[in-house]
C-alpha positions as CSV (number, residue, x, y, z in Angstrom):
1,X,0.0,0.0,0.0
2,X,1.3,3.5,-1.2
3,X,3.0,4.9,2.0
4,X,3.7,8.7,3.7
5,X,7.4,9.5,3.1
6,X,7.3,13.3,4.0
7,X,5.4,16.0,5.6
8,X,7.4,19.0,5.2
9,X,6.7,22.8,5.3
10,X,5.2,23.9,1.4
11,X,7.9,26.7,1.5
12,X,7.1,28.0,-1.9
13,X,3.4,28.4,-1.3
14,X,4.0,30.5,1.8
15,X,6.5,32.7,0.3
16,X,4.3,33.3,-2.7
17,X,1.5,34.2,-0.2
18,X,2.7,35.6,2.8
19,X,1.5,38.9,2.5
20,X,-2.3,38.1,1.7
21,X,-2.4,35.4,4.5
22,X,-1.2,38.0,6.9
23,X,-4.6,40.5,6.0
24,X,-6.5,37.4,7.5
25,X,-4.5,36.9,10.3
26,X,-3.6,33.2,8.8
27,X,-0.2,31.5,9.4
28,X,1.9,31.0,6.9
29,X,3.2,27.9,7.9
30,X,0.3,26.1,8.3
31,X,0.2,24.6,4.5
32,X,2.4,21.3,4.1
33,X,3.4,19.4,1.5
34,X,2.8,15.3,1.4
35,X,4.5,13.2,-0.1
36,X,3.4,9.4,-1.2
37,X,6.2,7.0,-2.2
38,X,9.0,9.6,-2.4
39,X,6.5,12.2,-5.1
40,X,5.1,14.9,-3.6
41,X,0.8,14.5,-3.7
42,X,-0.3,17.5,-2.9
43,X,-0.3,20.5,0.3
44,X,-2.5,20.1,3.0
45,X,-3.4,22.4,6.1
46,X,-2.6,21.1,10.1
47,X,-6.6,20.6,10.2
48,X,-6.5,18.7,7.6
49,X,-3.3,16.8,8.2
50,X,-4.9,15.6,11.8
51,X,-8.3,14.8,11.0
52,X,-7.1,12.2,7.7
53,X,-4.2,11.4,10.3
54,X,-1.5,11.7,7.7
55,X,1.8,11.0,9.2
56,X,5.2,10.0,7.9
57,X,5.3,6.1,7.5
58,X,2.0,5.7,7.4
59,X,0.0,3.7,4.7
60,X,-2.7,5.6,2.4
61,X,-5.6,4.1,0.8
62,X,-7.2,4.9,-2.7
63,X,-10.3,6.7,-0.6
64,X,-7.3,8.4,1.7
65,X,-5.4,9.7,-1.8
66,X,-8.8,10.9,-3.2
67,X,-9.2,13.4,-0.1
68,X,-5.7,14.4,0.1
69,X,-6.5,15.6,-3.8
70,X,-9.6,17.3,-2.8
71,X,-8.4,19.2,0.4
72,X,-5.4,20.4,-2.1
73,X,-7.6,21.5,-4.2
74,X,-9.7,23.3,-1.8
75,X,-6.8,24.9,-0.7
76,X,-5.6,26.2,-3.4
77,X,-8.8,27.3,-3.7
78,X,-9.2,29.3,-0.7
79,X,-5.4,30.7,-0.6
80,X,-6.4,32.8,-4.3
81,X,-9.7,34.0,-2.8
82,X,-7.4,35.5,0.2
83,X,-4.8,36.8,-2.2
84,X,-7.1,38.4,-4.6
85,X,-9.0,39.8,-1.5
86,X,-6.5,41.2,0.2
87,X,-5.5,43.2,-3.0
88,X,-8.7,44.9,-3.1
89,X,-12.0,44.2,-1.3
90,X,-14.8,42.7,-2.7
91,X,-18.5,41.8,-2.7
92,X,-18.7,38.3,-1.7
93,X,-20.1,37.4,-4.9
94,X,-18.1,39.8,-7.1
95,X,-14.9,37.3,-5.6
96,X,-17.0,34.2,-6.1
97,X,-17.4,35.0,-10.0
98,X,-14.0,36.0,-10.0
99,X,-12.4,32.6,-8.9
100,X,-14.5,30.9,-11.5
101,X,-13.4,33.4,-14.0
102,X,-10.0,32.3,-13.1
103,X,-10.5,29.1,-13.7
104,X,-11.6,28.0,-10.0
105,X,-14.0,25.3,-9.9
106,X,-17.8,26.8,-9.1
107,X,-18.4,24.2,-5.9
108,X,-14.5,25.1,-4.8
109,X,-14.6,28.8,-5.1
110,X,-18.5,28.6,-3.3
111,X,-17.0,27.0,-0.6
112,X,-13.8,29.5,-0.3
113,X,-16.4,32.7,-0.2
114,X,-18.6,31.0,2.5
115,X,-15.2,30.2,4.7
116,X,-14.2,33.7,4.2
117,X,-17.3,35.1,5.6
118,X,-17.7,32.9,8.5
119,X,-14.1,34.0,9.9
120,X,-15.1,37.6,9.2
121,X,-13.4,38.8,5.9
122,X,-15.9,39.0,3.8
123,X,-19.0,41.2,4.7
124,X,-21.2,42.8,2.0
125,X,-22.4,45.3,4.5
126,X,-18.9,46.8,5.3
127,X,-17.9,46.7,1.4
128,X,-21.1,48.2,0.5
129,X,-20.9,51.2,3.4
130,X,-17.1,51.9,2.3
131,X,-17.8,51.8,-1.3
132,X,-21.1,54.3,-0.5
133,X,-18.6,56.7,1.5
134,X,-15.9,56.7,-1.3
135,X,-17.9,57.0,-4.4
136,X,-20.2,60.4,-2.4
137,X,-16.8,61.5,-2.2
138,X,-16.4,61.7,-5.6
139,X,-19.6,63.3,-6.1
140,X,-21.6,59.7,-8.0
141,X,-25.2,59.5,-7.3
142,X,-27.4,57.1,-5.2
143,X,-28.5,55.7,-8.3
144,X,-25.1,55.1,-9.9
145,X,-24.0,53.5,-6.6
146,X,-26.7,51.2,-6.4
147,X,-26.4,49.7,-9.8
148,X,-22.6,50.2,-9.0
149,X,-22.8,47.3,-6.0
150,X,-25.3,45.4,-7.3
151,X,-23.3,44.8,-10.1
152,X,-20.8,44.0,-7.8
153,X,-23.7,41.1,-6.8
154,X,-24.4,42.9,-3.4
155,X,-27.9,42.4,-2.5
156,X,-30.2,45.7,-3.0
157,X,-31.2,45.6,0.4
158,X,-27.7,45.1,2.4
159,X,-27.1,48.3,-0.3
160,X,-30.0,50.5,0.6
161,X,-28.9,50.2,3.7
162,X,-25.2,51.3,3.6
163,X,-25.8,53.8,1.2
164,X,-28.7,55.5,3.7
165,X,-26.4,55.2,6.8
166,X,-23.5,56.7,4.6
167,X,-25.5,59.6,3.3
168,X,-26.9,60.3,7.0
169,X,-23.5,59.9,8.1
170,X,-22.1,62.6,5.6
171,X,-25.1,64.3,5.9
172,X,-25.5,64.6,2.0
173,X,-27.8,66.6,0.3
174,X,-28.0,64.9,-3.7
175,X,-29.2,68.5,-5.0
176,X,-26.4,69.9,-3.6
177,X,-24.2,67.4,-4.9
178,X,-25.2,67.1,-8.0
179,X,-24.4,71.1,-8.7
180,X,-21.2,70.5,-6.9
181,X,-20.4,68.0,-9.8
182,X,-21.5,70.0,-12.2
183,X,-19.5,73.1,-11.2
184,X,-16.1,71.1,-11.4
185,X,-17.2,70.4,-14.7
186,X,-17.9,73.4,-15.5
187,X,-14.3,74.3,-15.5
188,X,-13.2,72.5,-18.2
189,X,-16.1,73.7,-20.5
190,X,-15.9,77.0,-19.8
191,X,-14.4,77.7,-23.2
192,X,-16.9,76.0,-25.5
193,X,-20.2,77.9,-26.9
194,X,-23.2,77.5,-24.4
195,X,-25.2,75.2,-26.7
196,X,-22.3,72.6,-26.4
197,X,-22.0,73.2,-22.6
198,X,-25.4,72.8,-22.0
199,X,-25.2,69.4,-24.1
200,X,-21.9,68.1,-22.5
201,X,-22.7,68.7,-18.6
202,X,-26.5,67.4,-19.1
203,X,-24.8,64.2,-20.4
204,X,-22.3,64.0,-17.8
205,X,-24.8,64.6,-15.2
206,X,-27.0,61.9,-16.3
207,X,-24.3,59.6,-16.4
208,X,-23.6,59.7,-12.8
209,X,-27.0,58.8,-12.1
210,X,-28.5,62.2,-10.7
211,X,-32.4,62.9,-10.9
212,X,-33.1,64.6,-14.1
213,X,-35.3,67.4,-12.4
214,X,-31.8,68.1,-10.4
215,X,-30.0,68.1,-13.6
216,X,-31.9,70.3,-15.4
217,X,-32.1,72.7,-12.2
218,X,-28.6,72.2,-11.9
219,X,-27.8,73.3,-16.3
220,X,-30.3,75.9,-16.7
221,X,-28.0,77.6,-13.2
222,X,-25.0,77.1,-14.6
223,X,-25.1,77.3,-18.3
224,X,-26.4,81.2,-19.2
């Protein structure tokens, strides 16, 4: 019977992901590499190491192999959701699609996003409420953020919510934004014939999302 020959630290795969296992507080030397026979089989975390009771010396069956295979897999799985997450956050199922997109299995990169959320890394809630407070700040509507984060496969009433409690928050008045906007715009049309100005910053406007009674409001001020 195929036999355990080493259980060694997988150096590469910690050095490769060091720095996105440290934004979830994970050790990087908890992945180890198994290897069957003298060829290495595949890596496997301490959990998973103790509960199939791998071990140098000891013997492996077919059913033992096939869940070494799969907990690799699953691993691998998981460790690109943390890396692509902690290069930028994410929706949970903006990062699902993006696994698969990558060439993750659909059940594997499921079961990554659902770990993730569990342990607390993932939470549509917090993305949605930052990515409200950072797109207000660069004066894009309610409407424009919603079907920003939905999109982004956040559910529209986890958005609703984080966009009301960031526009309380900021205390933001959308009229007052919206001519805000449109004066920084102005700026760099101040040199074209009204007609075209008019044109240019109703399109813009609309773009972003504002209501069309603001916009109007907003040109007709603006544009003489």
């Amino acid at each position: 019977m195929p036999t355990v020959t080493a259980v060694t630290p997988s150096i590469r795969r910690a050095q490769r992901r060091s720095g996105a296992r440290a934004e979830t507080g994970e050790s990087v030397s908890s992945r180890y590499s198994i290897a069957v026979d003298g060829a290495t089989l595949g890596d496997l975390s301490l959990d998973a190491i103790e509960r199939l009771d791998i071990h140098v010396g000891a013997e492996v069956s077919d059913r033992i192999i096939a869940e070494i295979t799969r907990e690799t897999q699953t691993l691998h799985t998981y460790d690109r959701a943390v890396t692509l997450l902690a290069a930028h956050a994410r929706a949970s199922k903006e990062l699902e699609r993006l696994l698969v997109k990558k060439g993750e299995p659909a059940a594997l990169a499921k079961a990554a996003v659902a770990r993730l959320t569990e342990q607390g890394f993932l939470d549509d809630a917090s993305f949605a409420r930052q990515f409200a407070r950072t797109k207000l700040a660069g004066g894009l509507s309610r409407r424009r953020m919603q079907a920003e984060l939905a999109r982004r496969g956040v559910a529209r009433d986890v958005s609703d919510a984080a966009i009301d409690e960031v526009v309380i928050d900021e205390e933001v008045d959308e009229a007052g934004a919206c001519e805000k906007v449109a004066t920084r715009k102005m700026r760099s049309l101040r040199d074209l014939p009204p007609d075209v100005q008019r044109r240019r910053l109703y399109a813009f406007l609309a773009r972003r999302g504002y209501e069309l009674d603001d916009v109007r409001a907003v040109v007709d001020r603006l544009v003489r």
